[in-house]
N, C-alpha and C positions, 0 to 999 in steps of 0.2 A: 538912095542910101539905105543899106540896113544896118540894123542896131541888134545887139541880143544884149539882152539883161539878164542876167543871175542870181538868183537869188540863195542864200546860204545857210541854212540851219543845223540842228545838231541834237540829237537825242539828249534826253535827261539821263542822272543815274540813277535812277527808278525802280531798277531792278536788278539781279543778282544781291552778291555780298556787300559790296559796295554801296548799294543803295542806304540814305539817309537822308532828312530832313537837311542836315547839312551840307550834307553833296550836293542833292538837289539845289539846295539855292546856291552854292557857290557857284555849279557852273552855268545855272540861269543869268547871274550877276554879270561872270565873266563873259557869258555870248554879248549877255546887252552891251557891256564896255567896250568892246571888241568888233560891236555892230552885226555882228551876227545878224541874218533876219528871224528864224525864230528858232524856238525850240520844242521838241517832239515826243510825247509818252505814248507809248506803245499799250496793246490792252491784253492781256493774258489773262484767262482767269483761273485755271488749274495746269500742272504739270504733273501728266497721267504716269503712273509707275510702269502700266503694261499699255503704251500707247494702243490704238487701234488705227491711227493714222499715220502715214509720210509724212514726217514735216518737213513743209517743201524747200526751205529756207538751206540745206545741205546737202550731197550726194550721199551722206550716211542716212539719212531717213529721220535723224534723231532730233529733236527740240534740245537746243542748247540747255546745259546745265546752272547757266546763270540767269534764265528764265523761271527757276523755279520759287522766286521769292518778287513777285513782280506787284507793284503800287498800283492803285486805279489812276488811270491817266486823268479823270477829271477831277478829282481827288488833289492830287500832283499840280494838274494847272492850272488849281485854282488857286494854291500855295505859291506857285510862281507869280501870278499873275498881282497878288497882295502887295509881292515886294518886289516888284520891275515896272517899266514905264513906258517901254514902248515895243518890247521885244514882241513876238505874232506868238501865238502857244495855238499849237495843233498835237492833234490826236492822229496815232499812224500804227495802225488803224485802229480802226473801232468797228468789230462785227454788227453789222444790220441784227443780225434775226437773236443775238443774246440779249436784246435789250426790246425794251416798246419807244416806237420813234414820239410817242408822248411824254417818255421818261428823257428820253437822249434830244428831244426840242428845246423842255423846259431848262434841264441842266445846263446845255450849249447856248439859251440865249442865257440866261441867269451867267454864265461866264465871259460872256460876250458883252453883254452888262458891264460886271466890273470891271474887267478888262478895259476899257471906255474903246472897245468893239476891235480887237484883238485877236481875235476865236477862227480857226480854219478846224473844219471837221474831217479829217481823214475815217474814208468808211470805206470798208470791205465786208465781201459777201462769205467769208471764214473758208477752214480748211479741215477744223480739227473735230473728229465727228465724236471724240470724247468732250469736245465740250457743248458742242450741241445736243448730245444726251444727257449732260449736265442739268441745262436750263430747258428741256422738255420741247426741243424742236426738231425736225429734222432736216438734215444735210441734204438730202435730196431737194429741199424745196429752195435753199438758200439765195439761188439766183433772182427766181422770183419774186421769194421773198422781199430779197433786198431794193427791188426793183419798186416793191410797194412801198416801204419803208421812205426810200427816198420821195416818192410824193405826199407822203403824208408828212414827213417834217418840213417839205420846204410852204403845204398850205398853210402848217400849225406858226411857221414863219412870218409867212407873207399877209394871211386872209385875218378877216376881223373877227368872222365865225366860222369858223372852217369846219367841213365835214364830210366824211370820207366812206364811204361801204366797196371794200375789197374782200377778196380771197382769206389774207390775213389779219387786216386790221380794218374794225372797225371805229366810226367816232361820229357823233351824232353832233350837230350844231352845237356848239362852246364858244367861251371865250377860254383864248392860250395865251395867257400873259407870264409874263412879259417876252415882248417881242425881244429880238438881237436890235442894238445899235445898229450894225453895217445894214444899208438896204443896197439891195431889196432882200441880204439877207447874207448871213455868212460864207465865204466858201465851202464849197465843200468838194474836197479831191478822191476822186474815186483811188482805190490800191487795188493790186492785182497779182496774180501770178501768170 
């Protein structure tokens, strides 16, 4: 016998005009009502006047125009996550090399925490070379970057003292508290183009 399961979620309104505190929780309320399984903030962090990249997302090249007012997605689901109860809250996506996977562990399990272990991490290697000159990284490294990235949040996850010497990131023996609820650790779904 085979089975397929489906699973259903739905973006926040988190960005564009539309975006509000309001929005947001109404239609976080309504997915939970409605069974939805989760719902999704996306992570933009500028919308360049004179792009320097394809945004791959169209055949015009262009970054939608209702991306130019866009919420931090952990920001967002950590708002949702205070007043819902069971609905999944992930990030889609969240660039590796814009962030330190010391800052993006802490945050995701602290929401994963509240959440009482709710949190899926959607993570991408980026596209937009305006925003990685942004936060002083480069495009060219991204893949590998990211590739480090992911080891180093799932030790800061899983290990008691974890500690890492790579390429990009370095981290000497610690304690990374608090861990995520879910073990041996939250998902996390790679995105892609």
């Amino acid at each position: 016998a085979f089975s397929v399961s489906m699973q259903v979620g739905i973006a926040l309104p988190h960005f564009g005009p539309a975006a509000s505190p309001k929005a947001i929780l109404d239609v976080a309320r309504k997915a939970e009502a409605l069974r939805f399984d989760s719902v999704w903030a996306l992570d933009r962090l500028l919308w360049p006047l004179q792009p320097t990249s394809r945004y791959p997302g169209n055949r015009e090249g262009r970054m939608p125009m209702v991306m130019q007012n866009t919420y931090d997605p952990f920001t967002v689901l950590t708002f949702v996550a205070a007043r819902s109860e069971k609905i999944l809250l992930g990030t889609s996506v969240v660039v590796a090399s814009y962030r330190s996977p010391l800052v993006v562990a802490k945050m995701a399990a602290t929401l994963d925490l509240l959440s009482g272990g709710r949190f899926i991490l959607g993570l991408g290697a980026g596209w937009s070379a305006d925003e990685f000159t942004s936060v002083n990284q480069r495009i060219a490294d991204r893949d590998d970057q990211t590739d480090e990235f992911l080891k180093v949040i799932k030790l800061l996850w899983t290990e008691h003292a974890p500690s890492f010497q790579g390429k990009y990131y370095q981290l000497r023996e610690a304690l990374a508290e608090p861990k995520p609820v879910q073990k041996p650790r939250p998902p996390i779904w790679v995105g892609g183009q």
